[in-house]
C-alpha positions as CSV (number, residue, x, y, z in Angstrom):
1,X,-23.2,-2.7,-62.1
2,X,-22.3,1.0,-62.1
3,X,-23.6,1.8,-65.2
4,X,-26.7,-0.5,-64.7
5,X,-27.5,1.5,-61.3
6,X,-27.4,5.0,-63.4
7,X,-29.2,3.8,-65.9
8,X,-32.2,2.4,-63.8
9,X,-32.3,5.4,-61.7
10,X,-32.3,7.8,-64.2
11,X,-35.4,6.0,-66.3
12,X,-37.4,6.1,-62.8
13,X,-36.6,9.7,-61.9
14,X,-37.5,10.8,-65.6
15,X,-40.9,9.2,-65.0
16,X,-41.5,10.7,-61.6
17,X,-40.2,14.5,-63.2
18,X,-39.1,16.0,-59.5
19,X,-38.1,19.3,-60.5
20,X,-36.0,21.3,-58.2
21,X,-35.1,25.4,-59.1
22,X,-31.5,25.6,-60.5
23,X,-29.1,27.8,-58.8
24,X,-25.7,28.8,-59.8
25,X,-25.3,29.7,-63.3
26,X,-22.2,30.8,-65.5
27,X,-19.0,29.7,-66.7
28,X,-15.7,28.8,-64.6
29,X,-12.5,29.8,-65.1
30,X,-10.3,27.5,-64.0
31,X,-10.3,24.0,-61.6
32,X,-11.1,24.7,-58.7
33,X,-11.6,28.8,-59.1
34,X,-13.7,30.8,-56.8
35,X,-16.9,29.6,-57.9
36,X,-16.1,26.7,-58.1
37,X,-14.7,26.8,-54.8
38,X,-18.1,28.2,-53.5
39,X,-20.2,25.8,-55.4
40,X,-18.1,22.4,-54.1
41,X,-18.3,24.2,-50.1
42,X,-22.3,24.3,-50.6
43,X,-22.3,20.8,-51.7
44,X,-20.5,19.0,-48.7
45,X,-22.9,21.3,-46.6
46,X,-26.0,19.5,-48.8
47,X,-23.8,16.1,-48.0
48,X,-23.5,16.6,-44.7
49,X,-27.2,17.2,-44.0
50,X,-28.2,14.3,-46.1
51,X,-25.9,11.5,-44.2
52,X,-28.0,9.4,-41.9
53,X,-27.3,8.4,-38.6
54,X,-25.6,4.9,-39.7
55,X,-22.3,6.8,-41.1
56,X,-23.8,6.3,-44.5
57,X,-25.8,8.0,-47.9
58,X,-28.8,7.6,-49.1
59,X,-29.7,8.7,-53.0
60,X,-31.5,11.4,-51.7
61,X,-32.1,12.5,-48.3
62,X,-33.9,10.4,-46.1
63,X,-33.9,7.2,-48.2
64,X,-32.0,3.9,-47.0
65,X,-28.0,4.0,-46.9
66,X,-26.0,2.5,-49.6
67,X,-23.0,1.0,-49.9
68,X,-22.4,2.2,-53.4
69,X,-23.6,5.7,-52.8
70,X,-21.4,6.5,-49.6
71,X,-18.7,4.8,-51.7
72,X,-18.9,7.3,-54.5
73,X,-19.3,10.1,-51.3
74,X,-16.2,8.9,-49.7
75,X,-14.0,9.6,-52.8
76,X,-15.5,12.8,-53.2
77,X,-15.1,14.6,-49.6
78,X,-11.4,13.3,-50.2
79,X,-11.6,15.0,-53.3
80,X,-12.3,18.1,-51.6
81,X,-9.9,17.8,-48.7
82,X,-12.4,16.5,-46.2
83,X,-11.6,13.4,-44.3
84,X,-14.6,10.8,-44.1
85,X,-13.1,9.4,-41.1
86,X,-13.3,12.4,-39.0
87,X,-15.7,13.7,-36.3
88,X,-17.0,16.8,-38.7
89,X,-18.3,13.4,-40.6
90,X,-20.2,11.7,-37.6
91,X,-23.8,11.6,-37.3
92,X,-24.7,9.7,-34.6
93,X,-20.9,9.2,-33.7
94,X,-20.7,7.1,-37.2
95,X,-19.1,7.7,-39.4
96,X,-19.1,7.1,-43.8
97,X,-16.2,4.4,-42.9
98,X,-18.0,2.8,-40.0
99,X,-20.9,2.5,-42.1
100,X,-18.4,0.7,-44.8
101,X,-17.4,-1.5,-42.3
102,X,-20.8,-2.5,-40.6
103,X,-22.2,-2.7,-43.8
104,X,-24.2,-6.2,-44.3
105,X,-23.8,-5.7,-48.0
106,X,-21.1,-7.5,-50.1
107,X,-19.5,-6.8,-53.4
108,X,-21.2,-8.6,-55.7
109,X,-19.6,-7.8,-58.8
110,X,-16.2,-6.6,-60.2
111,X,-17.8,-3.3,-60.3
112,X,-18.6,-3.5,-56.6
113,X,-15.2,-4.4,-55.3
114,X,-13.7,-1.6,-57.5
115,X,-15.7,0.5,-56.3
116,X,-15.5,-0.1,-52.6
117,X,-11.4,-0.4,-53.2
118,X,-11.2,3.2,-54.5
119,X,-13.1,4.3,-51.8
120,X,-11.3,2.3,-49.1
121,X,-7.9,4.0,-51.0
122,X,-9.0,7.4,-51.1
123,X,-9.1,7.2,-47.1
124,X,-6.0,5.8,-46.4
125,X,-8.1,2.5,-45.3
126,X,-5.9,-0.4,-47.2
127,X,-7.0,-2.8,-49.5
128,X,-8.9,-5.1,-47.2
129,X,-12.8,-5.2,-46.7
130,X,-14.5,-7.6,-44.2
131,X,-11.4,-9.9,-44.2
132,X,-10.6,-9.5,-48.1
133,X,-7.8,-8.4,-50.1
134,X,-10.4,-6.6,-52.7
135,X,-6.9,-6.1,-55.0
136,X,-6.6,-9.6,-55.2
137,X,-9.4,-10.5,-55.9
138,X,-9.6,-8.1,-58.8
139,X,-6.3,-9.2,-60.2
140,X,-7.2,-12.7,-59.7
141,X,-10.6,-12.6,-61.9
142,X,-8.7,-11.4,-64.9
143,X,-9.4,-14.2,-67.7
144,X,-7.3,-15.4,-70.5
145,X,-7.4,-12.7,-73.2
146,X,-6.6,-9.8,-70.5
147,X,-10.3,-9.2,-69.3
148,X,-11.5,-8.4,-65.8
149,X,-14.5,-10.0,-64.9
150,X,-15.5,-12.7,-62.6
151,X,-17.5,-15.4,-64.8
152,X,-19.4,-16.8,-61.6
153,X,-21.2,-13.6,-62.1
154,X,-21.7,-13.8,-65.5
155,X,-19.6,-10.5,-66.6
156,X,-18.2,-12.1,-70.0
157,X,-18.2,-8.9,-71.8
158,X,-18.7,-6.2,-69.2
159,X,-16.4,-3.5,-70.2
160,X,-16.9,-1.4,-67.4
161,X,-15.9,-4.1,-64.9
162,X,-12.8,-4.4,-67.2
163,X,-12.3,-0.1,-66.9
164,X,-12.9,-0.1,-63.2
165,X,-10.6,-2.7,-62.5
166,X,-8.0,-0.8,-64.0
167,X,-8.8,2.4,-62.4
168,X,-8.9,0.8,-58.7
169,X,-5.8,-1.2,-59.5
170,X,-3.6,1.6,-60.3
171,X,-5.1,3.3,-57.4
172,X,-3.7,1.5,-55.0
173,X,-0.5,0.5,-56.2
174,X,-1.0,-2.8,-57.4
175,X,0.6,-4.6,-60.5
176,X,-1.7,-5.1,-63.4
177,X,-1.5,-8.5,-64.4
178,X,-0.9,-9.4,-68.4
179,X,-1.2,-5.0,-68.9
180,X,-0.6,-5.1,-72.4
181,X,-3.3,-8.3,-72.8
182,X,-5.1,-5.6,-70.8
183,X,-4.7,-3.0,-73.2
184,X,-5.3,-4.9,-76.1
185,X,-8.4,-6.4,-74.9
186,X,-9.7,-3.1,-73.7
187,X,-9.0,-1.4,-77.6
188,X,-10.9,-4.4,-79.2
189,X,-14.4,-3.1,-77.5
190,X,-13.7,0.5,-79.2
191,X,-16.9,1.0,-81.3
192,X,-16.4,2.2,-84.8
193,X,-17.8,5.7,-83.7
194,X,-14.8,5.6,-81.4
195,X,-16.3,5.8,-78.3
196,X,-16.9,2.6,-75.6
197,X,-20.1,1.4,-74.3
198,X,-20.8,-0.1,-70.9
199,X,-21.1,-4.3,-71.9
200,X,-19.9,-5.5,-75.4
201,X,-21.1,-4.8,-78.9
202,X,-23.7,-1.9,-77.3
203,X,-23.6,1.4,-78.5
204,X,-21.5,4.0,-77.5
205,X,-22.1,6.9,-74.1
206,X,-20.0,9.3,-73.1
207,X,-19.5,8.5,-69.3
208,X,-18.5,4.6,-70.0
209,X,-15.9,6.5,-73.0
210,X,-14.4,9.1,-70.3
211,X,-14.0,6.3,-68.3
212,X,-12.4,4.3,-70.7
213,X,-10.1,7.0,-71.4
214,X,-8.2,6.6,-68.0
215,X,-7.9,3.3,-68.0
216,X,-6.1,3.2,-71.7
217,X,-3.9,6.1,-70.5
218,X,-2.9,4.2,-67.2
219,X,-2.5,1.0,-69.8
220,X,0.0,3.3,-71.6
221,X,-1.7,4.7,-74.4
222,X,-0.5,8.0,-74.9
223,X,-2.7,10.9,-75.0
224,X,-0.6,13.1,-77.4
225,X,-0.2,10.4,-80.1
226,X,-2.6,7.7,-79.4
227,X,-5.2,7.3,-82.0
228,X,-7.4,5.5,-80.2
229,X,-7.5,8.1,-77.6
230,X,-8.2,10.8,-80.3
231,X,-10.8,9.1,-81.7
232,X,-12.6,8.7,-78.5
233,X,-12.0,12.3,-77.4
234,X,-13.9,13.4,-80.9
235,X,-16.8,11.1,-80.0
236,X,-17.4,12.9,-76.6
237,X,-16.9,16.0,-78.2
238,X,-19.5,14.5,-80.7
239,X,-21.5,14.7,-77.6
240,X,-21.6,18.0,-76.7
241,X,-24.5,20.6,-76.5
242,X,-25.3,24.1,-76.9
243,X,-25.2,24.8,-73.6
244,X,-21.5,23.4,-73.5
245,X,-22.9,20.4,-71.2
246,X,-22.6,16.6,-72.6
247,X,-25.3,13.7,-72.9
248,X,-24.7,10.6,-72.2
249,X,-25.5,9.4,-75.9
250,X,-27.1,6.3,-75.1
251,X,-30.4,7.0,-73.9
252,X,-33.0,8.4,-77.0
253,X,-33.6,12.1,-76.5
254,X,-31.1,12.5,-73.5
255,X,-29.6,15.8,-73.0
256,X,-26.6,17.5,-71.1
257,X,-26.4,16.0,-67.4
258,X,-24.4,16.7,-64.3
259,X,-23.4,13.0,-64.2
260,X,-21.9,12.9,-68.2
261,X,-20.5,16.2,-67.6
262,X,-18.5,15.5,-64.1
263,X,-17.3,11.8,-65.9
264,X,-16.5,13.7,-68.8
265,X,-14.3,16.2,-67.2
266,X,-12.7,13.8,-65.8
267,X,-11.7,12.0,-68.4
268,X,-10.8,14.6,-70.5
269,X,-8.5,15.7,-67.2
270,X,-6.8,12.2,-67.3
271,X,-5.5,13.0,-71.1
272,X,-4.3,16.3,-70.0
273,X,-6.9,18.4,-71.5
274,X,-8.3,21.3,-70.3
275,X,-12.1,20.7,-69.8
276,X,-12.5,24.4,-70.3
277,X,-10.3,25.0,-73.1
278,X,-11.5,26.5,-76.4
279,X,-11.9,22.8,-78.4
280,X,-14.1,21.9,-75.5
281,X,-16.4,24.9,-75.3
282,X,-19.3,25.6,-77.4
283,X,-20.0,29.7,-77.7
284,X,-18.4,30.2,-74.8
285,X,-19.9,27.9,-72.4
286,X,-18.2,24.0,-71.6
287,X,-18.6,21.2,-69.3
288,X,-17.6,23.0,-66.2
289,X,-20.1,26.2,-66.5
290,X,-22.9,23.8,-67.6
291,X,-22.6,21.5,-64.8
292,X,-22.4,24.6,-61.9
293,X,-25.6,25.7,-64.0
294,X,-27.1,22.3,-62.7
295,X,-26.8,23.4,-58.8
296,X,-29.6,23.7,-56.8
297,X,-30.5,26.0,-54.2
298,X,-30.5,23.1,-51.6
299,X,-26.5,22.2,-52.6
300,X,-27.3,19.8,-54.5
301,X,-26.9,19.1,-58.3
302,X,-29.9,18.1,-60.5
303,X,-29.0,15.4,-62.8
304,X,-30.8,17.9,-65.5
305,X,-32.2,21.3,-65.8
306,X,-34.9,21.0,-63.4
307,X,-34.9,17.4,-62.8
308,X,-33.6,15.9,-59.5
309,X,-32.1,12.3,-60.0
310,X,-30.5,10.5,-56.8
311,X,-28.8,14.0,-56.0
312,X,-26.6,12.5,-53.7
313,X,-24.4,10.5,-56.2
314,X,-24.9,13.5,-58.8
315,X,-23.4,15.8,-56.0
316,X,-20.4,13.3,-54.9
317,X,-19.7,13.3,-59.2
318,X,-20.1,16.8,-59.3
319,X,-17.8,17.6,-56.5
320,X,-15.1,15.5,-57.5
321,X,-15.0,17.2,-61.0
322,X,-15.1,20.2,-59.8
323,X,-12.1,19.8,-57.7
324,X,-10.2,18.6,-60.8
325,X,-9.7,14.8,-59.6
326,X,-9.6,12.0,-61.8
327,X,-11.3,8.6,-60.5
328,X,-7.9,7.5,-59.4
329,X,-7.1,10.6,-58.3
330,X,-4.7,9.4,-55.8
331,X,-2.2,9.0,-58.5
332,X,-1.6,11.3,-61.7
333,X,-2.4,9.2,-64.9
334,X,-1.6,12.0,-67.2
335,X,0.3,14.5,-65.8
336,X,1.8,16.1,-69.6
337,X,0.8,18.9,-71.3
338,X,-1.5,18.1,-74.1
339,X,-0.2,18.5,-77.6
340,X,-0.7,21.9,-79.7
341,X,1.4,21.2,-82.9
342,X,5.0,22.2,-83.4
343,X,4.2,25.8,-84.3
344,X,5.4,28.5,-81.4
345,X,2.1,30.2,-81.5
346,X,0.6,30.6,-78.1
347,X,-1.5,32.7,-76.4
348,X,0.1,33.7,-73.6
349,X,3.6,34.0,-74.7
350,X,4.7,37.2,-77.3
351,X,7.5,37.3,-79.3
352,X,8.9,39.8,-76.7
353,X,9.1,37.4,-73.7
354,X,12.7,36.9,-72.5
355,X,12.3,32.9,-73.3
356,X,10.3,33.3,-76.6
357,X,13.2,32.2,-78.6
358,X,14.3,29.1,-76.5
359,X,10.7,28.2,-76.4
360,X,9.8,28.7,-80.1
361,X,13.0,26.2,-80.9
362,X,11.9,23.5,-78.9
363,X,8.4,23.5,-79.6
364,X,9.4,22.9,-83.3
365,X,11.9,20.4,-82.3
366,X,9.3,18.6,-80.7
367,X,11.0,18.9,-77.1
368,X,7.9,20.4,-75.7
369,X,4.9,21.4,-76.5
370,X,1.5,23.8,-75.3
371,X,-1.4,22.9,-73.8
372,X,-4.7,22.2,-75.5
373,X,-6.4,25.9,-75.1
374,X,-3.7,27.1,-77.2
375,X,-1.5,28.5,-74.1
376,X,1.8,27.7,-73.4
377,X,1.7,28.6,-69.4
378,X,5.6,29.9,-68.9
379,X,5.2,30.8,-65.4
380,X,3.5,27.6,-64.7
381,X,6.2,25.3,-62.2
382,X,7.8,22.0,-63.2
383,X,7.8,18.4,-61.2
384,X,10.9,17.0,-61.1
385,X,8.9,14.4,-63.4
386,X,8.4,17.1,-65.8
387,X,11.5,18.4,-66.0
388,X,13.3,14.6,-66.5
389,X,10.9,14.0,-69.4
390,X,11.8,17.1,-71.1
391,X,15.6,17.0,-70.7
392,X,15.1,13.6,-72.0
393,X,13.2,14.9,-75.0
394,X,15.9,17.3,-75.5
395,X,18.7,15.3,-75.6
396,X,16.7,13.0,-78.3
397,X,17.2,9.9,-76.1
398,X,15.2,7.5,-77.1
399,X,12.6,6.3,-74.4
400,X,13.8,2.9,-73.6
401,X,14.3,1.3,-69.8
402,X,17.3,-0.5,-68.7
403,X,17.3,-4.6,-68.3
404,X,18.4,-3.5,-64.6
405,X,16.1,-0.5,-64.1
406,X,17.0,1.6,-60.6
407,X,12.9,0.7,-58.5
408,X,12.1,3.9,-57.1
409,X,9.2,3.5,-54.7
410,X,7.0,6.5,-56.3
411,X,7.9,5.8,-59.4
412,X,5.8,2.3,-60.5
413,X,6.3,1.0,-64.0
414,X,2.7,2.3,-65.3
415,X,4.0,5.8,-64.2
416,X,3.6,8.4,-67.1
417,X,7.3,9.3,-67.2
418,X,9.0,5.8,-66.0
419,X,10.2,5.4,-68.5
420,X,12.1,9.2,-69.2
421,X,12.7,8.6,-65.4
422,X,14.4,5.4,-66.0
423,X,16.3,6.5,-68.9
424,X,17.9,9.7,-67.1
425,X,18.5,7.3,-63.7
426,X,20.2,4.7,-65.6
427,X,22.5,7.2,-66.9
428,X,23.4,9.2,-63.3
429,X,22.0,12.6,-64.8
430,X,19.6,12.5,-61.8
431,X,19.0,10.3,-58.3
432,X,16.8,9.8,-56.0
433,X,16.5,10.4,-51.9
434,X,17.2,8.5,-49.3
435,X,14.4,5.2,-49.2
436,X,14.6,4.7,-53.2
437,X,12.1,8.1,-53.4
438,X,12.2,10.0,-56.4
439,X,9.2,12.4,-55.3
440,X,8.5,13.2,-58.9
441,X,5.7,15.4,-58.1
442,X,7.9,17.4,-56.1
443,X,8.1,21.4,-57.7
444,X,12.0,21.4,-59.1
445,X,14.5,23.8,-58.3
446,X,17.2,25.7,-59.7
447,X,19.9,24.0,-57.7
448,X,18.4,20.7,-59.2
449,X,17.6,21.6,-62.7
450,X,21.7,22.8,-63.1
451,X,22.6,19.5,-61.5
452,X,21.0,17.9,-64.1
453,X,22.2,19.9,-66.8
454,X,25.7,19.2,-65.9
455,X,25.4,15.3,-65.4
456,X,24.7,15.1,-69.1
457,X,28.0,16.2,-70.2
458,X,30.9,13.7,-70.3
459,X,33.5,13.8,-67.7
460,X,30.8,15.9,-65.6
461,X,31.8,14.8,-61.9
462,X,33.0,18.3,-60.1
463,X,35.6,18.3,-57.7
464,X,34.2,17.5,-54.4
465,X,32.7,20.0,-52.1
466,X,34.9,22.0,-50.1
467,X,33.9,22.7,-46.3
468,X,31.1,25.0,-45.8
469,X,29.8,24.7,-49.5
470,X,26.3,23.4,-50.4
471,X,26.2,19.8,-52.2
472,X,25.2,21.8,-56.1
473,X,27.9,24.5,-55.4
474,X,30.5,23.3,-58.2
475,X,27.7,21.9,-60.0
476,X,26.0,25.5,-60.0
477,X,29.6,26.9,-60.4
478,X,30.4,24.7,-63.9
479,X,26.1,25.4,-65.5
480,X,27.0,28.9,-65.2
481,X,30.3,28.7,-66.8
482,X,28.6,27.0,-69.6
483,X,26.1,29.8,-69.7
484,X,23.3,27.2,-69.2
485,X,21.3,29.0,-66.8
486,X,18.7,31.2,-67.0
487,X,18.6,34.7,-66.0
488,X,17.6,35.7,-62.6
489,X,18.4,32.2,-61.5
490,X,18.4,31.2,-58.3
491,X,19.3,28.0,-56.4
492,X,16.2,27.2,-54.2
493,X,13.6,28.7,-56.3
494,X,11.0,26.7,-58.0
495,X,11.4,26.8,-61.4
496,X,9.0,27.5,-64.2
497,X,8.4,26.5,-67.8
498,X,10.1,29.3,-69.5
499,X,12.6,28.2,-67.3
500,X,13.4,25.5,-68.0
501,X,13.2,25.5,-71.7
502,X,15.7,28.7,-72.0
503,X,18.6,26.2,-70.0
504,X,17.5,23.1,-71.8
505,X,17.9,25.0,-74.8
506,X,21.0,26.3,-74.0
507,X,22.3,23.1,-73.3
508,X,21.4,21.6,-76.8
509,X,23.2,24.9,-78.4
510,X,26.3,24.2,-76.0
511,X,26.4,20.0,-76.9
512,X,25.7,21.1,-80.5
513,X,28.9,23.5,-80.8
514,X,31.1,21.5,-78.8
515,X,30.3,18.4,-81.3
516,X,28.7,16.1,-78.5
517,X,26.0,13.9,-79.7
518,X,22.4,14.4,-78.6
C-alpha cells in the first residue's frame, strides 16, 4: 500500500540514522521561482545518476529497481518538463518506461494499479499495462456503498486505495462510477479532528489528509464553501512546525519531513491555496522554504534534517511540489481563487488603481473574490474558464446544467466550472471550436470577453459581418457603445483580472439601468 511502504521505510531508516549535510536553505517565493527552479534542476541531475541500467529506480542509489519507485519518478520528471521516454532518460539504452513494461512485478493492490495508471498517464502511455485496462479495473472494484477497493485483497476499509482511485481516475479521463456514493463514502471516514487517516477508524496524518483533499475536490466538494474541506485544511495546519515544515501526525515524536511537506503542498494547491501564503506560514517560513531546507548537497532531499530516507521517492515528491503539480496534475482540480471574504481589502490593489471601484463592488457582491494571502492579483490573466464562471456569477445565474447539456470534449462533467460552462453554453453567451473543444484553459481575450458580454443581452445577434471585417467586429462595435469595455482595450490581448471585473461590472450597471433582470 502506499502509505504502508512510507511508513515501513521510514521506521527502518530512523533506526539506521544515515545522516546526510543539508544544503539549500531559505524561503521561496513563489511556485516554481528561481530557487526553486535551481533546486528542482539539481534534483533530476541526483535522478539521473541514481537510475540503473534496467530503465528503473532504486530507493537510493544502487539498490534494486522498483516498480513503485520509478512510478512515483515518472510523474515527477513530467512534472518538471522532462520526458521519461526520451534518450536523455536511457541508461543502458532503457529507459523508466521500458523498465515499466519489462517489469515482472504486478499490481497487487488498488494502490498499485493507481499508481502505475498515473504514471502510465503522465507519459502519454494509455491506460493499458501488460495487456490491462488498469481504468477498468479500478472502476470495476468499486463496492456497493461507493468504495474502491478490491476485496480479494482484503482492502475493506482502505481509504487510501479509495483516494488514489479517484485521483488516477480523473487523471485519465475516465467516468467515476456512483461519484456522489463516492463522495459520500469518502466524507464518512473524516475523523472528528477533521483530518483522514490511511485505513478506517485510525488516527489522522497529514499526507493521507492532503491527499484526501483532492479527491473530495475532484468529487465536487468545493474548496471555498465546503466544510469538510475547511475542517481538514485546519487539521494540516494543526500540523505545522516552527520551522514552517509539517509532520505527518501519525508517528509519536515525528517532526516536519520532505515527504508531508511536498503531499501537503499539494493538497493545499488542489484547494487553490497558496502553500506560501501568510495562513500557511509560521514567522515567516512555510512548507516550501522548509522542504528546499531539506536538500542535500548530493540533489537529493533528506526525508528530515539530517536523516536520509529512500531519497529517491523523497526527491520525485519533492520535485513535483516544487513545480506546483497536483497528483493529477494532468488535469486542474481546483483551478479558482480561494476565498478572502467579501471585504475589498487586498494587498496588492489601492484605492487608486483604475479598477478599484469595479473590483471593490463585486467582491462585496460575491462575484469574485481574492486569493488566500490576502492579494487580489489584477494583472494576473484569465482562462476562458475563469472568465465564464465569473460572468456567470455576475449575472446571478444560478449554477444549474441543462437536461440536454452541449459535451465539450475538455470540459468533463467533474470539471470545476462545468457547470458555469454549461450554464453560459446552454444559453449561446459563449461556443466552442471546431471538434466540440472549449479549450478552457486557454488565456481569454478582449475580442472574446466583449463577445461574451454582448450575447447576454436580449436581441444581441449583430448584423452579420461585412467583407473584410473580423468575426467580433460588430460585436466589439455594440460593447463599446454600451461602454462595457475597459480602458486601453484591445481585441487580441489577453486579458487580466482587473479586466475583466471593470467590464463585468459595467455590464451589471448597464442591465441594472436599462431594467433587465440579472
Amino acid at each position: 500500500m502506499i502509505k504502508r511502504e512510507k511508513k515501513i521505510i521510514i521506521l527502518i531508516v530512523v533506526l539506521a540514522l544515515l545522516t546526510v549535510p543539508n544544503g539549500l536553505a531559505g524561503a521561496a517565493s513563489a511556485l516554481p521561482d528561481q530557487q526553486a527552479q535551481s533546486s528542482i534542476a539539481r534534483a533530476l541531475k541526483y535522478l539521473h545518476d541514481a537510475q540503473n541500467t534496467d530503465g528503473g529506480f532504486p530507493a537510493k542509489p544502487g539498490g534494486v529497481s522498483s516498480s513503485a519507485l520509478t512510478s512515483w519518478v515518472i510523474m515527477a520528471l513530467t512534472a518538471a518538463g522532462e520526458n521519461p521516454n526520451s534518450g536523455a532518460w536511457k541508461n543502458d539504452n532503457l529507459t523508466p518506461l521500458d523498465y515499466l513494461r519489462n517489469c515482472a512485478e504486478s499490481p497487487q493492490s488498488t494502490c498499485d494499479y493507481a499508481r502505475t495508471l498515473l504514471a502510465l498517464k503522465a507519459a502519454q502511455q494509455g491506460t493499458v499495462y501488460h495487456g490491462e485496462d488498469l481504468a477498468e479495473i479500478i472502476s470495476s472494484a468499486q463496492q456497493p456503498g461507493g468504495q474502491f477497493s478490491v476485496l480479494a485483497q482484503e482492502e475493506q476499509g482502505f481509504i487510501n486505495a479509495h483516494i488514489w482511485s479517484i485521483i488516477a481516475l480523473h487523471a485519465v479521463q475516465h467516468e467515476i462510477p456512483h461519484k456522489e456514493k463516492a463522495r459520500e463514502w469518502l466524507l464518512s471516514q473524516q475523523n472528528a479532528d477533521g483530518g483522514f487517516g490511511w485505513y478506517e477508524g485510525l488516527s489522522s496524518d497529514a499526507d493521507d489528509t492532503a491527499v484526501a483533499l483532492q479527491a473530495l475536490v475532484i468529487l465536487g466538494e468545493d474548496p471555498l464553501s465546503s466544510q469538510a474541506i475547511k475542517e481538514a485544511e485546519d487539521y494540516i495546519k494543526s500540523c505545522q512546525e516552527q520551522d514552517g515544515g509539517f509532520h505527518s501526525g501519525d508517528l509519536a515524536g515525528e517532526k516536519s519531513n520532505a515527504s508531508t511537506d511536498a503531499w501537503v503542498i499539494q493538497g493545499l494547491l488542489g484547494c487553490g491555496e497558496e502553500p506560501q501564503g501568510e495562513s500557511w506560514s509560521v514567522n515567516g517560513k512555510n512548507a516550501v522554504s522548509h522542504l528546499l531546507s531539506l536538500q542535500s548537497e548530493t540533489g537529493s532531499f533528506n526525508w528530515m534534517a539530517g536523516i536520509s530516507s529512500s531519497p529517491v521517492n523523497c526527491t520525485a515528491n519533492a520535485i513535483m511540489a516544487l513545480n506546483g503539480k497536483t497528483f493529477a496534475a494532468t488535469r486542474d482540480i481546483s483551478a479558482r481563487p480561494a476565498n478572502t471574504g467579501t471585504g475589498g481589502s487586498f494587498t496588492d490593489l489601492s484605492a487608486q488603481h483604475w479598477a478599484y471601484t469595479a473590483i471593490t463592488e463585486l467582491v462585496q457582491a460575491q462575484v469574485i473574490t481574492g486569493y488566500s494571502d490576502g492579494t487580489f492579483q489584477p494583472d494576473r490573466a484569465v482562462t476562458r474558464a475563469e472568465y465564464t464562471q465569473m460572468l456567470v456569477s455576475g449575472l446571478g445565474l444560478k449554477e444549474s446544467v441543462s437536461p440536454e447539456p452541449i459535451a465539450f470534449v475538455d470540459v468533463p462533467d467533474d470539471y470545476w466550472a462545468y457547470k458555469p460552462i454549461q450554464l453560459a453554453a446552454t444559453r449561446a453567451y459563449v461556443s466552442g471550436m471546431p471538434g466540440a473543444v472549449f479549450e478552457p484553459e486557454r488565456a481569454i481575450a478582449g475580442a472574446e470577453l466583449a463577445t461574451m458580454l454582448v450575447k447576454t443581452w436580449p436581441d444581441s445577434a449583430p448584423a452579420a459581418p461585412v467583407n473584410g471585417s473580423l468575426w467580433y467586429t460588430a460585436y466589439v462595435e455594440r460593447a463599446e457603445k454600451m461602454a462595457l469595455l475597459y480602458p486601453g482595450f484591445k481585441t487580441e490581448s489577453v486579458v487580466t483580472r482587473a479586466q475583466c471585473a471593470y467590464s463585468i461590472a459595467a455590464l451589471r450597471k448597464v442591465r441594472l439601468t436599462s431594467g433587465v433582470e440579472r
